[in-house]
PDB file as gemmi writes it, atoms N, CA and C in Angstrom:
CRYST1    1.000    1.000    1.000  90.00  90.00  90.00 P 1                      
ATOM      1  N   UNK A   1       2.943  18.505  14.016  1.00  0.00           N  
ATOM      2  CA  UNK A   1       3.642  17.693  13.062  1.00  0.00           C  
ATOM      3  C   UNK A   1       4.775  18.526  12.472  1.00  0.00           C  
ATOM      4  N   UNK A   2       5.743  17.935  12.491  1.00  0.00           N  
ATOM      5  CA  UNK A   2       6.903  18.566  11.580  1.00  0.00           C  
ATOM      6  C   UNK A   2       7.668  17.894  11.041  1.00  0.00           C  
ATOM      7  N   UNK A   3       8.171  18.255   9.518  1.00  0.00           N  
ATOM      8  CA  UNK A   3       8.133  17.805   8.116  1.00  0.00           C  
ATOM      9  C   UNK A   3       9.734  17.768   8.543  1.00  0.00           C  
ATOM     10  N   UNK A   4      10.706  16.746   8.376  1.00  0.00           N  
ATOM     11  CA  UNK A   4      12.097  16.868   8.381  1.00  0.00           C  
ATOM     12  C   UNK A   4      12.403  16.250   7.149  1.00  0.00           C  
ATOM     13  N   UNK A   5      13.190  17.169   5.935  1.00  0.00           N  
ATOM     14  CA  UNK A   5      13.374  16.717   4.998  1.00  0.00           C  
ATOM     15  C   UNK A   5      14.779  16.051   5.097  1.00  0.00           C  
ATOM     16  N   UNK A   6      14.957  15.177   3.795  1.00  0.00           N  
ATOM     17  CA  UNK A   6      16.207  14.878   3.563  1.00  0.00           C  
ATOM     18  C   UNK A   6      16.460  13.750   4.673  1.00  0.00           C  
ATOM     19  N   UNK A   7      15.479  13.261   5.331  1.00  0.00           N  
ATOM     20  CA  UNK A   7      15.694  12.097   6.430  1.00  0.00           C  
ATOM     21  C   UNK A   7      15.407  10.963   6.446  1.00  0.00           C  
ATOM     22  N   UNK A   8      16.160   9.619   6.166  1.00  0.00           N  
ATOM     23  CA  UNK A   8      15.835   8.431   6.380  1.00  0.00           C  
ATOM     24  C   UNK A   8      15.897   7.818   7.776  1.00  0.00           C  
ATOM     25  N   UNK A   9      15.020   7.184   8.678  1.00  0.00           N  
ATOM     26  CA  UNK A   9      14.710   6.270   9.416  1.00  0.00           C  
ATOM     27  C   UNK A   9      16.073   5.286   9.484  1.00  0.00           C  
ATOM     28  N   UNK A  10      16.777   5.358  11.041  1.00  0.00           N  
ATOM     29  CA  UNK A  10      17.963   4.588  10.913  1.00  0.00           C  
ATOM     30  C   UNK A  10      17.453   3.221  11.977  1.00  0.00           C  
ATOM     31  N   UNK A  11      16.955   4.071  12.888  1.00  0.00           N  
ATOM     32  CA  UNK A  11      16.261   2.960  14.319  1.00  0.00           C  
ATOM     33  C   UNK A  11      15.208   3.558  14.916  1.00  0.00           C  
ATOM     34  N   UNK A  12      14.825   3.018  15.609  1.00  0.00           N  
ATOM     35  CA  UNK A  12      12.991   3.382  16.501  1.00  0.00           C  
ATOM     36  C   UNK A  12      13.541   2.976  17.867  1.00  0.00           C  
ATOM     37  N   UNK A  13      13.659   3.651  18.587  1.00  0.00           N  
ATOM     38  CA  UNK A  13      14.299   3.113  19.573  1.00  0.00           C  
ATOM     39  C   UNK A  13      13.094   3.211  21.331  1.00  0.00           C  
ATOM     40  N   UNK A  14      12.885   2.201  22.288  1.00  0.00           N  
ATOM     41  CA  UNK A  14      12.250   2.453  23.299  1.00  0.00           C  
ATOM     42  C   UNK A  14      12.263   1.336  24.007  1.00  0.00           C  
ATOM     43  N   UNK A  15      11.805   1.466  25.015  1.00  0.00           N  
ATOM     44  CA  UNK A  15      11.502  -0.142  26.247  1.00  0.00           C  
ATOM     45  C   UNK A  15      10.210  -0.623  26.192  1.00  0.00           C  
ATOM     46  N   UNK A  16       9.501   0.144  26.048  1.00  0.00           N  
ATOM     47  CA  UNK A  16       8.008  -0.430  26.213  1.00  0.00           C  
ATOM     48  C   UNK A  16       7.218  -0.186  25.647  1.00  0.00           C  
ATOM     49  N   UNK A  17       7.442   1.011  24.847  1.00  0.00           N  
ATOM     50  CA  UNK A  17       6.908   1.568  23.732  1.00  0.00           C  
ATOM     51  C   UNK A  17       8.003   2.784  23.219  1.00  0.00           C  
ATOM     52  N   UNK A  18       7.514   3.486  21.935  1.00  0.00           N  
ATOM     53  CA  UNK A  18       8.431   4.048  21.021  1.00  0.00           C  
ATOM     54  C   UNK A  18       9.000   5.390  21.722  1.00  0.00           C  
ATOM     55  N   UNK A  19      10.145   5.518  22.125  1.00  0.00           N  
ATOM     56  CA  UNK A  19      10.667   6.758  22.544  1.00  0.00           C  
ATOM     57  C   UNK A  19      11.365   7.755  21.935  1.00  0.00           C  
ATOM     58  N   UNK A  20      12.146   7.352  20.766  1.00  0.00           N  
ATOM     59  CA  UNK A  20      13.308   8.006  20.013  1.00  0.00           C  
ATOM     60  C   UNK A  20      13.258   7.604  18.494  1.00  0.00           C  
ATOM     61  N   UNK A  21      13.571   8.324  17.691  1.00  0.00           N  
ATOM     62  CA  UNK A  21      13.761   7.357  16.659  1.00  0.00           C  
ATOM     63  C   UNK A  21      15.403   8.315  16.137  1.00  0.00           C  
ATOM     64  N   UNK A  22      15.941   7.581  15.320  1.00  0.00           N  
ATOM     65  CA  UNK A  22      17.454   8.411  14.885  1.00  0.00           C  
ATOM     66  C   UNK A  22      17.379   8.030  13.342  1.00  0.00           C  
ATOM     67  N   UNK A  23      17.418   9.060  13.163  1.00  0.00           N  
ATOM     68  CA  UNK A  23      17.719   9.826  11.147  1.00  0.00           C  
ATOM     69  C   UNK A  23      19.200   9.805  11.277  1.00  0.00           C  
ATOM     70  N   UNK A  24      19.035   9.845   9.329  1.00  0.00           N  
ATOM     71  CA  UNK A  24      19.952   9.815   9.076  1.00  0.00           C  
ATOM     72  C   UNK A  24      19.842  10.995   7.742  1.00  0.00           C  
ATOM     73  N   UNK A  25      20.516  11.958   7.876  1.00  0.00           N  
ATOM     74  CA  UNK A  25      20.350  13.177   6.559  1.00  0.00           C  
ATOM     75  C   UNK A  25      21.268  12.389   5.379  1.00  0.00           C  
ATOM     76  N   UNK A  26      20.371  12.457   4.153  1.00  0.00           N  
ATOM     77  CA  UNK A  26      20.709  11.572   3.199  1.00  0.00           C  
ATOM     78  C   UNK A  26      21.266  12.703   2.390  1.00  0.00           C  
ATOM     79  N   UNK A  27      21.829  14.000   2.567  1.00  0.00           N  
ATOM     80  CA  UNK A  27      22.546  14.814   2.174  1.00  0.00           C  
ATOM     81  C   UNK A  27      24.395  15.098   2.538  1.00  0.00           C  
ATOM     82  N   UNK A  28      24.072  14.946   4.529  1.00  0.00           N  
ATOM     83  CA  UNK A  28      25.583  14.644   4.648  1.00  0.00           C  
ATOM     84  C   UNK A  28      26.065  13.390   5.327  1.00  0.00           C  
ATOM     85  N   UNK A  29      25.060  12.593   5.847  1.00  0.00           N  
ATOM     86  CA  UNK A  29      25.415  11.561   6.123  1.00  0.00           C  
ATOM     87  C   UNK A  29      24.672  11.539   7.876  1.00  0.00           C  
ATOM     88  N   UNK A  30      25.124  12.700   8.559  1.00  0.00           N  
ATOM     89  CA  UNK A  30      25.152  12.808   9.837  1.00  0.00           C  
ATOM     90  C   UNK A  30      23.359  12.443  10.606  1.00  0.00           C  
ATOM     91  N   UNK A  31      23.732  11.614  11.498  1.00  0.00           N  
ATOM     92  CA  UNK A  31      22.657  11.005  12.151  1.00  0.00           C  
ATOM     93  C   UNK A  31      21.988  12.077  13.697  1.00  0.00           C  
ATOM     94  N   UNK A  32      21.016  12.031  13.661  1.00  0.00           N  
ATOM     95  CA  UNK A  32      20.631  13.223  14.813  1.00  0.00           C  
ATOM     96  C   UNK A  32      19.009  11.703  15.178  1.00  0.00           C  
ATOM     97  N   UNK A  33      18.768  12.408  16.699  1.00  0.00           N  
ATOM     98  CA  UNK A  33      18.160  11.313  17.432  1.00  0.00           C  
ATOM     99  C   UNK A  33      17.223  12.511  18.072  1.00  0.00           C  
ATOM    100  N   UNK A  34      15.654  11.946  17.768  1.00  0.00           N  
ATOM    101  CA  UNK A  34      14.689  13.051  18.566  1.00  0.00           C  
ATOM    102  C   UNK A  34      13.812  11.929  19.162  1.00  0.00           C  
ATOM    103  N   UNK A  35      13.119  12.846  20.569  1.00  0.00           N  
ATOM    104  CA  UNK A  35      12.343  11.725  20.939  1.00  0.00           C  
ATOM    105  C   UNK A  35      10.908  12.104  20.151  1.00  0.00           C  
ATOM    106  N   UNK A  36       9.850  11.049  20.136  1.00  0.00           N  
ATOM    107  CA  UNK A  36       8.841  11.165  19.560  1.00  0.00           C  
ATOM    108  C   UNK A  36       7.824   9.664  20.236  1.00  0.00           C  
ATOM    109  N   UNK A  37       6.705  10.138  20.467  1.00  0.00           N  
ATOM    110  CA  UNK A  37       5.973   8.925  20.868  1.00  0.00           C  
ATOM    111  C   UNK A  37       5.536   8.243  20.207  1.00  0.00           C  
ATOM    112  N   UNK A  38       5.537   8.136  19.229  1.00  0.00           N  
ATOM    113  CA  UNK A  38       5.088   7.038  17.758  1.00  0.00           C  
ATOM    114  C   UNK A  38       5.531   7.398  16.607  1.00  0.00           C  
ATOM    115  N   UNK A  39       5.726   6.552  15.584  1.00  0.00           N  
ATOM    116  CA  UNK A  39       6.485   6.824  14.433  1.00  0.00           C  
ATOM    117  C   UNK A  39       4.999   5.953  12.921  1.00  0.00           C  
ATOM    118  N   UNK A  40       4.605   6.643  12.380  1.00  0.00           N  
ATOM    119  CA  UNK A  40       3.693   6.403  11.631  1.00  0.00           C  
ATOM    120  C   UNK A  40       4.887   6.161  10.189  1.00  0.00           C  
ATOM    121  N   UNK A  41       4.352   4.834   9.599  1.00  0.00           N  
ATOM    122  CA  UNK A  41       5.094   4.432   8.002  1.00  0.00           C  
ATOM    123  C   UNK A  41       4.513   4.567   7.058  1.00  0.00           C  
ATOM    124  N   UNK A  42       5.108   5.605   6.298  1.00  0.00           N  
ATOM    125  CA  UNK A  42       4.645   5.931   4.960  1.00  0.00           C  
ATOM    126  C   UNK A  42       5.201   5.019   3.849  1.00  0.00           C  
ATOM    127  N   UNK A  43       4.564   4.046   3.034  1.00  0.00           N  
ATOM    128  CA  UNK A  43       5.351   3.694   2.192  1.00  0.00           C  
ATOM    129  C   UNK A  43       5.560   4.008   0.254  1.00  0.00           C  
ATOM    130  N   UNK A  44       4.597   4.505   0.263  1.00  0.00           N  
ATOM    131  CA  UNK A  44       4.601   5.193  -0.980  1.00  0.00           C  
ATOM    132  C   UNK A  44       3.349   5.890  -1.368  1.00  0.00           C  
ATOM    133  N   UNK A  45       3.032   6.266  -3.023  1.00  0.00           N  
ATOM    134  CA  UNK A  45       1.899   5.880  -3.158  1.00  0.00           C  
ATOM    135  C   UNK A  45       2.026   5.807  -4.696  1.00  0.00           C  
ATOM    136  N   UNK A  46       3.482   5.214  -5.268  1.00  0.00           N  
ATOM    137  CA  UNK A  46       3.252   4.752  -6.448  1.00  0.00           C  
ATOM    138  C   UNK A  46       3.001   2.886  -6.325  1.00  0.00           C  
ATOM    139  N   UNK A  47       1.974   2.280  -7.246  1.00  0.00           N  
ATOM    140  CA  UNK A  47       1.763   0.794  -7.055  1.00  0.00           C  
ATOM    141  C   UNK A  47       2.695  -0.029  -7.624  1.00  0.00           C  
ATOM    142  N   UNK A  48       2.996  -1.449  -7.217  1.00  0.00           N  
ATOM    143  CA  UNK A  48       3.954  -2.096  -7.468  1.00  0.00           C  
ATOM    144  C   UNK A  48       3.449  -3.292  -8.479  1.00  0.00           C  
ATOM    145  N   UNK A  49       3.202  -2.943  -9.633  1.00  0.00           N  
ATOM    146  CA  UNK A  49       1.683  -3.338 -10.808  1.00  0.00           C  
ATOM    147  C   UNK A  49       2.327  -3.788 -11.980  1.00  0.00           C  
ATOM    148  N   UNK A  50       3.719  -3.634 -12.372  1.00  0.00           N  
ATOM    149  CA  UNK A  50       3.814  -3.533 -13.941  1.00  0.00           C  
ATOM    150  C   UNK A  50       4.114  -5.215 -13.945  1.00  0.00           C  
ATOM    151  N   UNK A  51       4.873  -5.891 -12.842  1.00  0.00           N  
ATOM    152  CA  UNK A  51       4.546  -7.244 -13.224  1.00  0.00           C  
ATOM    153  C   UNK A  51       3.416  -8.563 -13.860  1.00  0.00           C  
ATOM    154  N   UNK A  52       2.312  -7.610 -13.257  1.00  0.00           N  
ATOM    155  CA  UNK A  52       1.450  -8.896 -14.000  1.00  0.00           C  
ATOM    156  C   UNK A  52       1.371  -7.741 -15.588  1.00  0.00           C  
ATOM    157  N   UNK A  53       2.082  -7.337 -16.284  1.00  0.00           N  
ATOM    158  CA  UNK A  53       1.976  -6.942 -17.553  1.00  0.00           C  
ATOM    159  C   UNK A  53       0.606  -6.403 -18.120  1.00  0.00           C  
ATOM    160  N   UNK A  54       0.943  -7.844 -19.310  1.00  0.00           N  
ATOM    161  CA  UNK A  54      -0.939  -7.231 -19.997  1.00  0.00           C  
ATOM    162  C   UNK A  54      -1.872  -8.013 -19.150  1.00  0.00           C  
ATOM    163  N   UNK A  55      -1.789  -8.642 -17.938  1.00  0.00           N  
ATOM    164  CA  UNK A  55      -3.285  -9.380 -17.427  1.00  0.00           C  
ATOM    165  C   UNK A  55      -3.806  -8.540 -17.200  1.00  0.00           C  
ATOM    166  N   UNK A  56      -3.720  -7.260 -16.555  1.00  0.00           N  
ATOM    167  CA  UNK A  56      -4.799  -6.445 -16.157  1.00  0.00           C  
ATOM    168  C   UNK A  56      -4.332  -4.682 -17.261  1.00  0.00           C  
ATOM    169  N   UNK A  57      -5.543  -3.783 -16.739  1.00  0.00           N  
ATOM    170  CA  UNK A  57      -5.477  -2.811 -17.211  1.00  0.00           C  
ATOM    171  C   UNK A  57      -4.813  -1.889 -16.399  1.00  0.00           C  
ATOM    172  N   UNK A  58      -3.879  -0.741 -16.655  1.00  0.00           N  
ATOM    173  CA  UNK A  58      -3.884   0.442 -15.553  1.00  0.00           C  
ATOM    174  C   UNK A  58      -4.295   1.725 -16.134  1.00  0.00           C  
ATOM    175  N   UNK A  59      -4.539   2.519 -14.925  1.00  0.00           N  
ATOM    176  CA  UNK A  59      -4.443   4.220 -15.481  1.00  0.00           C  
ATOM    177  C   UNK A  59      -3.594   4.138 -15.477  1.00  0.00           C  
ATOM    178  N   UNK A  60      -2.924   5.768 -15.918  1.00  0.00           N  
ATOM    179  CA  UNK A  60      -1.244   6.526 -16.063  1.00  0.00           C  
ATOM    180  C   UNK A  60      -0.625   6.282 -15.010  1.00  0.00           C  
ATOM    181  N   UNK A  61      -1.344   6.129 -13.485  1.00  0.00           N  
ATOM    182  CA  UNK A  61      -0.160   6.051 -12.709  1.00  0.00           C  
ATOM    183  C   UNK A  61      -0.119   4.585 -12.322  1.00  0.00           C  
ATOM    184  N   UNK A  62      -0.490   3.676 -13.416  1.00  0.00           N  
ATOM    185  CA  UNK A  62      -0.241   1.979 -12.638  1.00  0.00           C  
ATOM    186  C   UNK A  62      -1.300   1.412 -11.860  1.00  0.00           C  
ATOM    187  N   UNK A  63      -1.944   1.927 -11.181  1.00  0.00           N  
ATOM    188  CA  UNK A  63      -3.478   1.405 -10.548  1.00  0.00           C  
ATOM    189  C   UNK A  63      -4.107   0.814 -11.434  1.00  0.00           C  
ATOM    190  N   UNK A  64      -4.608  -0.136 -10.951  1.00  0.00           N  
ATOM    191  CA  UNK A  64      -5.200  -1.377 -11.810  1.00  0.00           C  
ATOM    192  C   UNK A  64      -6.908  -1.117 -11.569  1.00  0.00           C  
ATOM    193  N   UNK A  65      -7.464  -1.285 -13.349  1.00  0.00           N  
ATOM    194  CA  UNK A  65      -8.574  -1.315 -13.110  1.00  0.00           C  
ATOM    195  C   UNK A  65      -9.541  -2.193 -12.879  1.00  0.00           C  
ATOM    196  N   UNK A  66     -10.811  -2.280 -12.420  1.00  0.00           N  
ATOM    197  CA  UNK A  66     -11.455  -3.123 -12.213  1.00  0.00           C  
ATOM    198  C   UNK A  66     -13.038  -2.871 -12.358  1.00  0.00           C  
ATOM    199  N   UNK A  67     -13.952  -4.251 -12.189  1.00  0.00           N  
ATOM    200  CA  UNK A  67     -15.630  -3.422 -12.688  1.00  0.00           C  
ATOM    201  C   UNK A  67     -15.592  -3.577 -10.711  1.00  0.00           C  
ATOM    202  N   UNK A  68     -16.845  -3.324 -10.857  1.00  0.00           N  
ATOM    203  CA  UNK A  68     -17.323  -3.062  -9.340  1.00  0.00           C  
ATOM    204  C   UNK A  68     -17.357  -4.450  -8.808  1.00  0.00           C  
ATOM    205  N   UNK A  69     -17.204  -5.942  -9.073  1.00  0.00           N  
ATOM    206  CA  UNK A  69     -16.884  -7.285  -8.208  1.00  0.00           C  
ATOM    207  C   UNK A  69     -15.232  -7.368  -8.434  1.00  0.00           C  
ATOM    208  N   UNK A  70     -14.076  -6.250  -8.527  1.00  0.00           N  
ATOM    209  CA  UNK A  70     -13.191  -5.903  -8.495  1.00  0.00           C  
ATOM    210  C   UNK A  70     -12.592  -7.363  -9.674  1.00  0.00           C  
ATOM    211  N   UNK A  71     -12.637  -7.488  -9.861  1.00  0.00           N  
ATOM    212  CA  UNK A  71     -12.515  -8.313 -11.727  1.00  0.00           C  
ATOM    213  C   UNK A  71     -11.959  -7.685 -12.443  1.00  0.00           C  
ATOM    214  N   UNK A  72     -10.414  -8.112 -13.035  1.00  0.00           N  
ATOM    215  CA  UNK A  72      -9.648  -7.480 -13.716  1.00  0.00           C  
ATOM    216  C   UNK A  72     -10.404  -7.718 -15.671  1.00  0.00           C  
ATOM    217  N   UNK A  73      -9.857  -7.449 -16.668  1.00  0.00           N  
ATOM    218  CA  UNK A  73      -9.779  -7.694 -17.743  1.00  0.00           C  
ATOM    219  C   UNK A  73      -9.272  -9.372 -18.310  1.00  0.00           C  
ATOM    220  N   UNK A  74      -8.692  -9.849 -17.351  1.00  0.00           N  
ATOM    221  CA  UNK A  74      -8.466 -11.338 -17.131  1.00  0.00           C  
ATOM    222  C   UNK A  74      -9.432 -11.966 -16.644  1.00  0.00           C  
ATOM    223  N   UNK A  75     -10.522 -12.997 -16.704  1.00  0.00           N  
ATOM    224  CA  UNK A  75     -11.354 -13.708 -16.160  1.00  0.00           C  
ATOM    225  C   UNK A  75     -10.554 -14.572 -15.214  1.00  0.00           C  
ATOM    226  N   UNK A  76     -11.115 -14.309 -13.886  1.00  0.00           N  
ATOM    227  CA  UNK A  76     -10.718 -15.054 -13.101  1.00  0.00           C  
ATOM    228  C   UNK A  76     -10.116 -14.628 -11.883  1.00  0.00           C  
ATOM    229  N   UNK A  77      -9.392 -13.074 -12.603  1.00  0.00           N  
ATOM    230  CA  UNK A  77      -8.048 -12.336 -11.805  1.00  0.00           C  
ATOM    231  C   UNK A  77      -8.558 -11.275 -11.420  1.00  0.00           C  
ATOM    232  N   UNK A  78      -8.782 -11.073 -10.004  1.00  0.00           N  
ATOM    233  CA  UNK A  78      -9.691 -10.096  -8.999  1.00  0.00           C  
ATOM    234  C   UNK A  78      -8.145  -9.011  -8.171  1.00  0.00           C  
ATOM    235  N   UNK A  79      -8.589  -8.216  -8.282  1.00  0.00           N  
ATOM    236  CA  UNK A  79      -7.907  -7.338  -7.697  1.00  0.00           C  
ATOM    237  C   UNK A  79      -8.363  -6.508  -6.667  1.00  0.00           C  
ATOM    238  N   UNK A  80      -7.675  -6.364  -5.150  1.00  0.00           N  
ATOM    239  CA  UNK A  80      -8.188  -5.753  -3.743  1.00  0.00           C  
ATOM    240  C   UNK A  80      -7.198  -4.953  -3.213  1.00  0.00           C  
ATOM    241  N   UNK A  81      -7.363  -3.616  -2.675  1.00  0.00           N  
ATOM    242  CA  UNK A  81      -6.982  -3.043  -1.709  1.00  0.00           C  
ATOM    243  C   UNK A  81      -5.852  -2.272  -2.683  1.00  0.00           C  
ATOM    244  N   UNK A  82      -4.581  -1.456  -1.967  1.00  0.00           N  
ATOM    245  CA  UNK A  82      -4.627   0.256  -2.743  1.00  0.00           C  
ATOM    246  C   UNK A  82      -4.279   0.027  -4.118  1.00  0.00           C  
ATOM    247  N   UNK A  83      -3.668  -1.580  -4.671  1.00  0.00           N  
ATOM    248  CA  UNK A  83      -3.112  -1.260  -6.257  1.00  0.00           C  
ATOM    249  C   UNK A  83      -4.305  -1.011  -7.244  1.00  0.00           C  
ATOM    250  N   UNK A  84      -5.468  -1.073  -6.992  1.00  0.00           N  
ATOM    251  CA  UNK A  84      -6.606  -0.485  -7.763  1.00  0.00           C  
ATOM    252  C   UNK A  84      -6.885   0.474  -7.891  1.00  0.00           C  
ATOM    253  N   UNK A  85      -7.554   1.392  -8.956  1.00  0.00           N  
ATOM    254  CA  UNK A  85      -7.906   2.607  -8.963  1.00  0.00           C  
ATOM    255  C   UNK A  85      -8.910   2.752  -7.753  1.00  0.00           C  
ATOM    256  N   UNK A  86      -9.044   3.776  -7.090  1.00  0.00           N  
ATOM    257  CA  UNK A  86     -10.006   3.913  -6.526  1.00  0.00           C  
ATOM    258  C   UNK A  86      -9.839   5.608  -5.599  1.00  0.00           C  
ATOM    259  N   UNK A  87     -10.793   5.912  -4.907  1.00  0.00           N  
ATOM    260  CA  UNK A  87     -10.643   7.570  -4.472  1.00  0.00           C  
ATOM    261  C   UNK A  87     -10.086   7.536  -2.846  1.00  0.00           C  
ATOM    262  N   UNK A  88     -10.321   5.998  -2.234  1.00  0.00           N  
ATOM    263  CA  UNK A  88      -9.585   5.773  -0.703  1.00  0.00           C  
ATOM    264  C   UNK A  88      -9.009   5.233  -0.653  1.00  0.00           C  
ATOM    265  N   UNK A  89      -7.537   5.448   0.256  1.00  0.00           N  
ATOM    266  CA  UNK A  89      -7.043   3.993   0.009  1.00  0.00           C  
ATOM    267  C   UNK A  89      -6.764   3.920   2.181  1.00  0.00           C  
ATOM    268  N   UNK A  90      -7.288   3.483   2.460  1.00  0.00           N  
ATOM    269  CA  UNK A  90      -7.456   2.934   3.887  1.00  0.00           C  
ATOM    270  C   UNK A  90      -7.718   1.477   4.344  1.00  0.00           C  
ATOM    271  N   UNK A  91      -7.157   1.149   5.405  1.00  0.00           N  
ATOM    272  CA  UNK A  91      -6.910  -0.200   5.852  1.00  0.00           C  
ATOM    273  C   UNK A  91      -8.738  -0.748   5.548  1.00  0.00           C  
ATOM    274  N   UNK A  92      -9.310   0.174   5.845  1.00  0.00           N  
ATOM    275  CA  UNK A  92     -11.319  -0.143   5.957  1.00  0.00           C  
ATOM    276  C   UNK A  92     -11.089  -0.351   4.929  1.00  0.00           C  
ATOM    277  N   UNK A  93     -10.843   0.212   3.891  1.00  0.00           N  
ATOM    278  CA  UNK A  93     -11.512   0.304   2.235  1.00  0.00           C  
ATOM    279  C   UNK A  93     -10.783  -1.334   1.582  1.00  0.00           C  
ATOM    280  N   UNK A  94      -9.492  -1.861   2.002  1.00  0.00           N  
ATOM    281  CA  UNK A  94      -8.777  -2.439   1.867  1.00  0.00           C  
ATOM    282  C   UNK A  94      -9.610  -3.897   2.360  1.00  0.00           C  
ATOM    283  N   UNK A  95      -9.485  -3.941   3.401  1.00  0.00           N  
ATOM    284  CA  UNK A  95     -10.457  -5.387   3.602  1.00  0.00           C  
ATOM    285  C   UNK A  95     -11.914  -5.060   3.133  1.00  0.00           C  
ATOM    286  N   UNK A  96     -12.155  -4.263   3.028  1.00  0.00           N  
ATOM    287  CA  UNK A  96     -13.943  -4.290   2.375  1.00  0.00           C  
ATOM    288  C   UNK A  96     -13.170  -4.974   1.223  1.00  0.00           C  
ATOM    289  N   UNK A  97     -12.666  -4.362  -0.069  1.00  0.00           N  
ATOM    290  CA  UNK A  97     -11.983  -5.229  -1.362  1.00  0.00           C  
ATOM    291  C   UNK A  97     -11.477  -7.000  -1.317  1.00  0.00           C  
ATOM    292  N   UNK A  98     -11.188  -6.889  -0.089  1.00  0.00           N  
ATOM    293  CA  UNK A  98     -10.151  -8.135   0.104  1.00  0.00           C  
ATOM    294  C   UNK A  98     -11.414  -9.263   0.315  1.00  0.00           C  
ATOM    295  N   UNK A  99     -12.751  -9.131   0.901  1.00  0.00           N  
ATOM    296  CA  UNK A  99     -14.159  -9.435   1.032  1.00  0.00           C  
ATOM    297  C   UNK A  99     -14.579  -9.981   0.227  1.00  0.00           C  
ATOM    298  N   UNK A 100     -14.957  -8.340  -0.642  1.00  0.00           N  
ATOM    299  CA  UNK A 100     -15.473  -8.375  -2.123  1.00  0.00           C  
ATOM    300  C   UNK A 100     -14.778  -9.633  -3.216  1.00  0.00           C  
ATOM    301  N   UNK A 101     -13.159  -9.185  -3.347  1.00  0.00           N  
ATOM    302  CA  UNK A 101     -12.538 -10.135  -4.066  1.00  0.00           C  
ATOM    303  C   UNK A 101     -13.003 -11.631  -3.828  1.00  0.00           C  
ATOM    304  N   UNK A 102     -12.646 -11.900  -2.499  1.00  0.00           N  
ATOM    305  CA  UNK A 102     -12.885 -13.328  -2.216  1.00  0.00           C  
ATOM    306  C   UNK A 102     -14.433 -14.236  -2.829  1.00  0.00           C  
ATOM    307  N   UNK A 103     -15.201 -13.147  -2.366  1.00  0.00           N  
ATOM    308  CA  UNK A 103     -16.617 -13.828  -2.717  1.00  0.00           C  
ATOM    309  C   UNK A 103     -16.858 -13.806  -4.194  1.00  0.00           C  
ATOM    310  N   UNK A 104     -16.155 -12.560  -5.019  1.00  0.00           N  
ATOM    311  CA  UNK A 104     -16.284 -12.632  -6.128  1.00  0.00           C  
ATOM    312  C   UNK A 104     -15.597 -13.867  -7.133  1.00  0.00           C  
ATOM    313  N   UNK A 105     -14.464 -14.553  -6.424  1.00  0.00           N  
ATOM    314  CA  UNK A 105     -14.086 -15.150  -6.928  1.00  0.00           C  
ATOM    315  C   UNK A 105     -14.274 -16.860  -6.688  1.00  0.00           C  
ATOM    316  N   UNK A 106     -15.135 -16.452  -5.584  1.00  0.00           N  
ATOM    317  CA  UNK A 106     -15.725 -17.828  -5.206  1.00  0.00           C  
ATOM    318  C   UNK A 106     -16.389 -18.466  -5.811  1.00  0.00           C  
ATOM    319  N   UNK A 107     -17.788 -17.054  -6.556  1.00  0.00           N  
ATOM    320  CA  UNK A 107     -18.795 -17.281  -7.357  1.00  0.00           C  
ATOM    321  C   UNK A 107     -18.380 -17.688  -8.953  1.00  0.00           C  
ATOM    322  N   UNK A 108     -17.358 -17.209  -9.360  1.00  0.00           N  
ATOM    323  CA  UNK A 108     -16.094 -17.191 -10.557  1.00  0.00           C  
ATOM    324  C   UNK A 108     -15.955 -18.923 -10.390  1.00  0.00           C  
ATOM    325  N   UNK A 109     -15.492 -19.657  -9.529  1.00  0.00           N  
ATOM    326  CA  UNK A 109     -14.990 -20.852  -9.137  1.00  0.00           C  
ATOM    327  C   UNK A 109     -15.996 -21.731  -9.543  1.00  0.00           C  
ATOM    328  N   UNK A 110     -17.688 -21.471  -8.936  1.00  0.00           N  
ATOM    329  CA  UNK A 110     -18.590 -21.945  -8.756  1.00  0.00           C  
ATOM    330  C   UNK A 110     -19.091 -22.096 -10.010  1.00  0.00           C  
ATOM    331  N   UNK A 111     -19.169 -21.032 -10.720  1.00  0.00           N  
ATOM    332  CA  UNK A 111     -20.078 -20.686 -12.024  1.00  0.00           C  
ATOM    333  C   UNK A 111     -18.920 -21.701 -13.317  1.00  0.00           C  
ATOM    334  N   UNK A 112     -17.376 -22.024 -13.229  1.00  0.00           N  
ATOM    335  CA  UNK A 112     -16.989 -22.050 -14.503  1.00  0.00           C  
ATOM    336  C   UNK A 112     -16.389 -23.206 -13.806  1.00  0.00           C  
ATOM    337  N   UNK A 113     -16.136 -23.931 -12.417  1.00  0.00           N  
ATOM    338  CA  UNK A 113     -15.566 -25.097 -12.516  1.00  0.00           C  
ATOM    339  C   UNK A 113     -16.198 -26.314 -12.663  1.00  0.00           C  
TER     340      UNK A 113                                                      
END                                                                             
């Protein structure tokens, strides 16, 4: 693995699968093209949370809390997968939540409609 700083993603380039991808150095501008057989996407790991305001709770960094049937501080409003606090954040851990949520909120539906 090697770390190329200062590089944004311009194209992914291949025929049948991924052969090349071409940067772009966000220092001088100039674009350079390496080959590589797959290109893995990082997209952050701050959460995109402050919109629902006061419905839910966060820690310091915005992760939303929840009890263990992932149930915000809002009755009703279930929260799944990485914007929650939690110690994994993986595609597994993500639909296990997305599960959890659903049924939790089924029973939510059941119990108060």
């Amino acid at each position: 693995m090697e770390f190329l700083w200062n590089k944004v993603p311009v194209e992914i380039s291949g025929k049948d699968q991924v052969e090349s991808i071409t940067l772009r150095d966000t220092k001088t501008g100039q674009t350079s093209t390496i080959k590589v057989d797959g290109v893995f996407v990082y997209v952050g790991s701050r959460p995109n949370t402050r919109f629902l305001g006061n419905l839910v709770e966060t820690d310091q960094a915005g992760f939303i809390l929840t009890d263990e049937n992932l149930l915000t501080k809002t009755a009703g409003l279930y929260v799944a997968g990485d914007a929650r606090r939690k110690s994994l954040r993986q595609i597994a851990t993500a639909v296990g939540d997305g599960a959890l949520a659903a049924v939790s909120l089924e029973r939510y539906i059941l119990e108060t409609g």
